[in-house]
N, C-alpha and C positions, 0 to 999 in steps of 0.2 A: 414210326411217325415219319411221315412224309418231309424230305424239304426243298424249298425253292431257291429259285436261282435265275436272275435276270438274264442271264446269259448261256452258253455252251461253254465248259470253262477246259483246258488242255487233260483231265482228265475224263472227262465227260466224252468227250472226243474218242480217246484213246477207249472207252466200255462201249460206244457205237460202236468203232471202226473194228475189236474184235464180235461184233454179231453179225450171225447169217443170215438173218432175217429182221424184219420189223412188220410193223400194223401198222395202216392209217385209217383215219376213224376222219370221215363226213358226213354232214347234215343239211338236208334244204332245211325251211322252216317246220314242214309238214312231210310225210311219206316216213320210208325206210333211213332208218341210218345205218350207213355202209360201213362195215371194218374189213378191209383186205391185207391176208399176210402178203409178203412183198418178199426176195431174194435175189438171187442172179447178179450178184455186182451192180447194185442199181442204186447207190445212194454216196454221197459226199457231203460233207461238211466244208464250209467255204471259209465261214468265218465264225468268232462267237454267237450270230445270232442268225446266220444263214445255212439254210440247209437246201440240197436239189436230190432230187430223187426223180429216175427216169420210169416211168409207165411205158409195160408194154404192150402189145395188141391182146387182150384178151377177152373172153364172153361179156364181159359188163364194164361198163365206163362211166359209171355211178360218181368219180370222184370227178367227173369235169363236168359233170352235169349240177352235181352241187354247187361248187365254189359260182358256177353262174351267179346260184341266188345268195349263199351262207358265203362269205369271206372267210373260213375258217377250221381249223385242220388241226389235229392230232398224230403224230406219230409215238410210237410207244415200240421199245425194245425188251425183253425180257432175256435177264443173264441167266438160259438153258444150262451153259455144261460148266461156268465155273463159281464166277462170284454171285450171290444169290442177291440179285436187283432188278428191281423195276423203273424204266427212264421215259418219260414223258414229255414231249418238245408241243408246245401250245404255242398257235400263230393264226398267220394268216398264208396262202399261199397263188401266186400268180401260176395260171395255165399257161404253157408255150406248147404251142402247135406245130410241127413242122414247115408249113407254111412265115412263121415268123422269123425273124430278123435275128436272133437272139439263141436260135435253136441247135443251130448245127454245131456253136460255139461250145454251148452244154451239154450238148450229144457227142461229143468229142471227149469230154470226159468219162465216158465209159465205155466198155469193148461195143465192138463193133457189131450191131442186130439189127435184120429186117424188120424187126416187128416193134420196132421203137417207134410210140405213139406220143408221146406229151411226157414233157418234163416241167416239171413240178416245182416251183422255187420259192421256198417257204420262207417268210420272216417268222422268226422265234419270238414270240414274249417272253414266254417264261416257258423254267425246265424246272421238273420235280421229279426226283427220286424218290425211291420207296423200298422198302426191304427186300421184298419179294423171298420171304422165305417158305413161303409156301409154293413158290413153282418148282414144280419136278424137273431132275436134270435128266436131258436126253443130249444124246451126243447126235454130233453131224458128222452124217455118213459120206456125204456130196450131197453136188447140185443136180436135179432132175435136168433132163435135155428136151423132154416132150415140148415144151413153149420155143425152144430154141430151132429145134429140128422140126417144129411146123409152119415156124415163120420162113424159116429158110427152104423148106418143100413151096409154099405160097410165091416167092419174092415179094420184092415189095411192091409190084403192079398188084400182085391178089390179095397185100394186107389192104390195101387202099382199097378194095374191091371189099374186102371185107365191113374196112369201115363203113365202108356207106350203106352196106346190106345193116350189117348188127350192131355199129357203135354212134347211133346218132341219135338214140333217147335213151335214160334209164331203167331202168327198173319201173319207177312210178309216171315214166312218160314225159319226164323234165329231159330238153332237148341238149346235149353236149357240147354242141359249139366243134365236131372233131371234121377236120373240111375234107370234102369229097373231090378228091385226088384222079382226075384222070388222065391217059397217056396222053 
């Protein structure tokens, strides 16, 4: 049986900060709902009900195109290689764009990548646990470099080139809002 919890509490924290990975789950009103796994050192907990996760340049940009219309966000952790749980953070979440005031600040909290596109800064409502004893344990082998090693082949003149070619609608043709960067 599942249970809640108003807040991110010190050990709630501590079962995030040991996983490699997470999922975030958005939705317009209408179209596809998107779940992306997520890694690479890309997520911090700030406070109990504050979470930022950096997005990096990739094929689809389905989550900024959401939160345009839906206010609202999912991230979800699953404990692969030890304690067998499922962690659930239910919010809301602001876009920051490189362009913005706010961004270099929270892009300073993680290593250093060309291909950092939008950081993500979720208010938590609520967090729910669950057993998750039916998730299979796999172990983490490492981090892939392909995303790292293509940002950094590109620089950031050719992610911004990118964006404006491939990340300025979704999936369903809802527009991202990711701004067209040139030299």
């Amino acid at each position: 049986m599942g249970k809640q919890f108003p807040e991110i509490e010190d050990h709630h924290r501590a079962f995030i900060e040991e996983q490699h990975m997470f999922f975030v789950g958005t939705a317009a009103e209408d179209g596809r709902v998107n779940i992306s796994p997520k890694g690479m050192d890309s997520l911090r907990v700030l406070g109990p009900n504050r979470i930022v996760w950096r997005n990096l340049t990739g094929s689809g940009n389905e989550t900024a195109g959401h939160l345009l219309r839906v206010n609202r966000m999912t991230v979800m952790w699953c404990g692969f290689e030890k304690r067998p749980m499922i962690m659930r953070a239910y919010g809301n979440a602001k876009t920051i764009h490189e362009t913005d005031t706010d961004f270099e600040e929270l892009n300073g909290l993680f290593p250093e990548s060309p291909g950092a596109r939008q950081i993500y800064d979720m208010t938590v409502e609520m967090l729910q646990t669950s057993c998750g004893f039916a998730v299979p344990f796999f172990d983490h082998v490492g981090e892939r470099d392909v995303l790292a090693n293509w940002a950094e082949g590109k620089g950031r003149d050719g992610v911004h080139e990118y964006w404006a070619e491939r990340n300025q609608k979704t999936i369903d043709g809802l527009p991202t809002n990711t701004p067209v960067i040139t030299k």
